[in-house]
N, C-alpha and C positions, 0 to 999 in steps of 0.2 A: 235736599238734593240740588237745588237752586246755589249758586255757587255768583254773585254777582261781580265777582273780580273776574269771571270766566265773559262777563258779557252776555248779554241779549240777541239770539238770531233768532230773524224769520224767515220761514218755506214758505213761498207763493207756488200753490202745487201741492202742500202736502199730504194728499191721499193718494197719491201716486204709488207705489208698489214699492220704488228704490227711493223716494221723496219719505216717506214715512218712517221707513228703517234708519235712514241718514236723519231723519227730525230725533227720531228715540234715541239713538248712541249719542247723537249730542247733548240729550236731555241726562244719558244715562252716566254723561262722562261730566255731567255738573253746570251744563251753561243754560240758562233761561231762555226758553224755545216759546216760540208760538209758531201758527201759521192759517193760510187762509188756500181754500179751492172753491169752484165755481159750486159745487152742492154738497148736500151731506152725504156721510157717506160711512161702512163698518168701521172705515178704517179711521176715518177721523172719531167715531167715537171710542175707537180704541185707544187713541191718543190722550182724548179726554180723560178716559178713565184713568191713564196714567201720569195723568196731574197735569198736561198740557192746553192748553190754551190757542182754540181752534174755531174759525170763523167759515162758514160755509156758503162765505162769498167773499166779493174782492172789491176792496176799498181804501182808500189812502186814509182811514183813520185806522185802520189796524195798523198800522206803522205805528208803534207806541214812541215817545220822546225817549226811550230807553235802550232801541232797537240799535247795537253796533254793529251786524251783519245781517244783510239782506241776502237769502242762496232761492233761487228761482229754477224752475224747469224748462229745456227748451222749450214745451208743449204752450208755455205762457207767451203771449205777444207781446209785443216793444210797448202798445199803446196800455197797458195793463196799470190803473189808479194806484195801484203800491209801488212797482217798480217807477212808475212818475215820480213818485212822493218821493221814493229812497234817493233818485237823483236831485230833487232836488232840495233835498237835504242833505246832499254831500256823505251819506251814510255806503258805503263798501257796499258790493252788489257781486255776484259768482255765482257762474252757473253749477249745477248741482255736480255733472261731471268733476270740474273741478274743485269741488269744498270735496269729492270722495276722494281726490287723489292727495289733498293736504291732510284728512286722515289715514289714508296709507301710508303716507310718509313718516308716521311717528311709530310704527312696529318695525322691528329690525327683520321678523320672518312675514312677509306678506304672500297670502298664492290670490292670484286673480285667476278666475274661471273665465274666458273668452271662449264662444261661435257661435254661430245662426242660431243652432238648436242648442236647449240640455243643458243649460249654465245653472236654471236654479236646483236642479236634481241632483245636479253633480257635487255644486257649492254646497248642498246638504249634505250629502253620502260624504264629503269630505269633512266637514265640519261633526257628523256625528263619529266620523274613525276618529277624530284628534280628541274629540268629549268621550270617548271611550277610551282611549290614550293615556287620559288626564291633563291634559296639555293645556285645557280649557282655552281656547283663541275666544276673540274678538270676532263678532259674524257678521256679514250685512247679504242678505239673501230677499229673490225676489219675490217671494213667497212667504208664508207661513209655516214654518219648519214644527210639525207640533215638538217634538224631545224639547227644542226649549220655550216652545209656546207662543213663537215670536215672529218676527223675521230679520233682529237682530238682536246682538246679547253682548252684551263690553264685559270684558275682564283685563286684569292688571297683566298677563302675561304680553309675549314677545312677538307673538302669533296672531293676524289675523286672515281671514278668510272671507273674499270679496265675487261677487257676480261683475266683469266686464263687460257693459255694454258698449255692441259698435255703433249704435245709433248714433250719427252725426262723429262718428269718430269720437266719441267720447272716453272710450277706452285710453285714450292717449294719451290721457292727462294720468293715468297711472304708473307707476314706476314701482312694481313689484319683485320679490325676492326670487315667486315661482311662479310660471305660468302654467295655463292647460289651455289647451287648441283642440277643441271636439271637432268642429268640422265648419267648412265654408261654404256659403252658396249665396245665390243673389238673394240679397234682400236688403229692405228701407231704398227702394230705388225712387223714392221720394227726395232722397240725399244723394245716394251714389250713385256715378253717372253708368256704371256699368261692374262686372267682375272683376275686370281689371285692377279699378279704382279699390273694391275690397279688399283685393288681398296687398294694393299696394298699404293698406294701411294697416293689414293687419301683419307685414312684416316688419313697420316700421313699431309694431307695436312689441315684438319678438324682442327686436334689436334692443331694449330697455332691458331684458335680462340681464344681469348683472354676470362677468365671470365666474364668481363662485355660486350663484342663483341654478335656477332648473328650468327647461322647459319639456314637458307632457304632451305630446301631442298625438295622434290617431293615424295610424299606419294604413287605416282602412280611407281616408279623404285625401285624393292625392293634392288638392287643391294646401289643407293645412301641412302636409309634408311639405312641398313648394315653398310655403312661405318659411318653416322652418329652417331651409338656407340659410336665412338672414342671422338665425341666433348662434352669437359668441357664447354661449352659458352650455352646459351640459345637456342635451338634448336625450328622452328617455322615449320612448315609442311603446302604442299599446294597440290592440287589435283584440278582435272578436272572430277574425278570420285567416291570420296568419300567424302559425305558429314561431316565426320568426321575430317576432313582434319582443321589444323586452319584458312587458309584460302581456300578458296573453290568458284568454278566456279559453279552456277547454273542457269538453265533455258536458255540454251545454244541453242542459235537458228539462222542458216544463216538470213543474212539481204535478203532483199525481190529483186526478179531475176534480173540480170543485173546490181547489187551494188555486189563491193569485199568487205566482210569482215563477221564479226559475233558481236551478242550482248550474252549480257550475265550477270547475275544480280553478282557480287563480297559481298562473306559469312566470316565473321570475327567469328569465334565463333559459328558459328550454325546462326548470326544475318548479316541480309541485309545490308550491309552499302552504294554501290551507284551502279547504272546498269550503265554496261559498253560499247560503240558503239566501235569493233576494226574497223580499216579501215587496213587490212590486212587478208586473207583466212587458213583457217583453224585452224583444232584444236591443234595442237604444239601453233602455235602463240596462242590460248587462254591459255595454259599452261604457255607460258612464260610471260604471260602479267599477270598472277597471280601469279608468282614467282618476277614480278616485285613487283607489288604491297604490296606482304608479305614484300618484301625488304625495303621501303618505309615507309611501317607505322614506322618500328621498327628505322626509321631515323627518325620521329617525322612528317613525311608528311600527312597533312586530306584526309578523302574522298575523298572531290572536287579537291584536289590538282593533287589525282591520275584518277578520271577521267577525268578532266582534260588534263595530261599527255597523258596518253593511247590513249584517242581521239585525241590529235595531231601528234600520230605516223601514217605512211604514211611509212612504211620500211625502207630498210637500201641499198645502195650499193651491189650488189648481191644479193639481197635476196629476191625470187620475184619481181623481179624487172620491172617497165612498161618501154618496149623500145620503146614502138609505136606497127605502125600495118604496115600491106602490106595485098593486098588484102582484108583488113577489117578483116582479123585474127591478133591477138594479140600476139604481139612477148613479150615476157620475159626471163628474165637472171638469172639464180640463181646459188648460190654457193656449192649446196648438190652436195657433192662425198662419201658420208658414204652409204650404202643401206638402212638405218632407214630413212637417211634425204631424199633421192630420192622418198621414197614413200610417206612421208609427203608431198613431194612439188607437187611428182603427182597429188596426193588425191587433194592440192588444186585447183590445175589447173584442175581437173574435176568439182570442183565448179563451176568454172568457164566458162568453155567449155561448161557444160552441156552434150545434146547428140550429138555435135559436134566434130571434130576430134583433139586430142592432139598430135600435132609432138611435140618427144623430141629429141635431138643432145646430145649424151652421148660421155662424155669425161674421161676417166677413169684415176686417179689423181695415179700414181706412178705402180710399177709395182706388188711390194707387196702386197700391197691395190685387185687390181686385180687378183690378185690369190688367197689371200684368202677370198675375197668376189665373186667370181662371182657366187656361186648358190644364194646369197642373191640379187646381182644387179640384177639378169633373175629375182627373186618375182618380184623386186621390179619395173621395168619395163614394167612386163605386161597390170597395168593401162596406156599406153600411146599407143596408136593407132597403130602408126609405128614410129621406133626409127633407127636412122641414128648411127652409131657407128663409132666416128674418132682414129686416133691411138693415143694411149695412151700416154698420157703428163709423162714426167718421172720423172718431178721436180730435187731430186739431188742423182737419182737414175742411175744406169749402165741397159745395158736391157740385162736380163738373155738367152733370146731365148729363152724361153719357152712358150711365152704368147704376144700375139697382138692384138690389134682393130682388125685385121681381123679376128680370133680364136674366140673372146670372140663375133663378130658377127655371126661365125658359131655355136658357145655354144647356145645365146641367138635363134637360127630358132630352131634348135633340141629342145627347150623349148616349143615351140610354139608361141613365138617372133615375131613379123613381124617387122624384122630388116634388115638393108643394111649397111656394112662396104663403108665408103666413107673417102680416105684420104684429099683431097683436100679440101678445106675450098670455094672457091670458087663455086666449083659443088655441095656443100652441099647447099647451097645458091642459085643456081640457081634451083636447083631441088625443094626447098620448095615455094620459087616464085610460083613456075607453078603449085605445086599443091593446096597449103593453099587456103581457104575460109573463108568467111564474117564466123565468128562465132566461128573460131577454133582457136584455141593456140598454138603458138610454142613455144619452150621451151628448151634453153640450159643449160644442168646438167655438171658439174665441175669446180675445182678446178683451175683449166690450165687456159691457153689460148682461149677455146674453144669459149668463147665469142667475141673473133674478126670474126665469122658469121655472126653477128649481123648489123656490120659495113656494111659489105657486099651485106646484106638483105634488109636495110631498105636508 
């Protein structure tokens, strides 16, 4: 698989989510990979197992004498022993954004999935319509897609299919054939000075559609219709809530008690084209499975093709995710750290639950994040019964002292909350043991680590 005329790069970062998938396709597409992160981790020994070459820490002798690109994540600092080394050994250096947007550029059909929310969902539900299709693309997803066991897959076609992120404006280094626009709201305001600043970027990200390209965007977010102005390309609109929508979800109805997911007839035009079974809860996921499928047609994919698709999705890697149960309550994992996404995943899990108890374990993903969301996290938490609150994961943050898991659980009872700060991972765990029942949901929310509870639990 090692192809030496292709070159030697290294990921500093690569367990990273979007860092991993970009280490494998370049492994996959024949160039000799290593990389290094600050611990061990599934993901790097998933890499291992796939013949790579992974260090689980960071050092200027991983730099091998061999190494002819060095691609890093922003989350890495300037003072970092490899990124030293690679300077000063005059070896090429790119940030990860950009080595994704040099492999975008080499498929002639590229869709990037772009917004706040919903991109790895979506970039799955779209990516399994195109594998049911047979069109087989090229995938880089932020997640674990199980269909192909991964959370990227190279093939020799024309087709690929990529997750946009706007972190640091990242997104901008891509220049794709088709976009999709789920929605916008504030966030990463660690970077962006406000909404403004967001959507000014993410019209200039529009404006890379090419004339005969597509852009998909959500009729229902006036915010991503706004910035759709900007795009000179064929602009297609989908909604969940208006029949005027070009494509459109109608006759939206839960599947019948004790089945996850929703059906739903799929409107092209005002005209019925094929009713759809999702096996995934709620209504975000019906939105994105109609953002899929606008995306889809306009790639030459049939009806069948996309229901098809859609009924073979089964989620993604954190995304609702089934871990099992313990006491006959149903443990799940999911990836919302936004307070849009937490009540969306709530809301599902009350589907689910019904009138049984939802424990959530909230993990709040950075420390900025947390300060300026936490009157949105307390809405958005009150759908769950009682919420365990751990100390906040700070990613590649410094902690200001001004804000903790145990503050933001004292925030959340003053709300009228039925919350408890618990740092330990272990006691978090024993204490849900003891109390979950046959019928109820638990349910871990972030970004972080928080999911090694789970481990613990079951």
């Amino acid at each position: 698989m090692i192809n030496e005329k292709k070159g030697h790069i290294h990921f500093i970062g690569i367990g990273g989510s979007s860092m991993s998938g970009i280490a494998e396709l370049a492994f996959k597409q024949g160039y000799s990979v290593s990389g290094s992160d600050r611990t061990d981790s599934d993901k790097l020994t998933h890499l291992q197992e796939k013949g790579i070459t992974v260090y689980p820490f960071h050092s200027a002798q991983n730099i091998s004498e061999d190494v002819t690109l060095v691609v890093y994540t922003l989350a890495v600092p300037q003072d970092n022993p490899e990124l030293i080394e690679a300077a000063r050994r005059n070896i090429p250096i790119m940030e990860r954004g950009v080595y994704l947007g040099k492999i975008c550029s080499h498929y002639k059909y590229s869709v990037a999935v772009a917004g706040t929310h919903g991109k790895t969902s979506t970039t799955s539900m779209l990516s399994s319509i195109l594998l049911s299709a047979n069109i087989n693309p090229s995938i880089h997803i932020g997640g674990v897609f199980p269909r192909i066991g991964s959370n990227v897959l190279a093939n020799d076609s024309d087709y690929f299919i990529t997750e946009a992120c706007e972190y640091h404006a990242n997104f901008l280094n891509l220049r794709p054939f088709g976009e999709i626009i789920l929605n916008i709201e504030e966030e990463h305001l660690d970077y962006y000075k406000d909404l403004n600043h967001i959507t000014d970027c993410f019209s200039e990200f529009v404006s890379y559609c090419p004339a005969d390209g597509f852009l998909v965007v959500c009729a229902d977010d006036k915010n991503a219709m706004k910035v759709s102005e900007k795009a000179a390309t064929n602009v297609v609109t989908y909604s969940i809530k208006n029949p005027a929508g070009d494509f459109y979800a109608g006759n939206i109805s839960r599947r019948q008690p004790g089945v996850v997911g929703t059906t739903y007839t799929l409107y092209n035009k005002n005209i019925p084209i094929t009713d759809i079974v999702l096996n995934v809860p709620g209504l975000h996921n019906v939105s994105n499975s109609v953002a899929a499928a606008a995306a889809a047609v306009q790639l030459g994919c049939s009806a069948e093709s996309i229901k098809a698709g859609l009924e073979a999705f089964y989620g993604t890697g954190r995304r609702f995710e089934n871990k099992g149960e313990i006491n006959g309550a149903l443990v799940i994992d999911d990836y919302a750290h936004h307070p849009t996404e937490i009540q969306a995943t709530l809301s599902a899990a009350r589907e689910v639950a019904g009138n049984n108890k939802i424990y959530a374990v909230f993990q709040a993903h950075t420390y900025s994040r947390a300060i300026a969301f936490i009157d949105d996290f307390a809405d958005a938490l009150k759908e769950a019964d009682f919420v365990v609150v751990t100390d906040i994961f700070p990613a590649r943050e410094k902690d200001p002292g001004t804000i903790s898991g145990k503050s933001m659980s004292e925030y959340f009872i003053n709300k009228g909350i039925n919350a408890k700060h618990i740092s330990d991972f272990c006691e978090t765990a024993a204490l849900l043991r003891y109390i979950a029942k046959k019928g109820d949901v638990i349910i871990t929310l972030g970004a972080g680590d928080v999911n090694k509870i789970i481990s613990k639990l079951i």
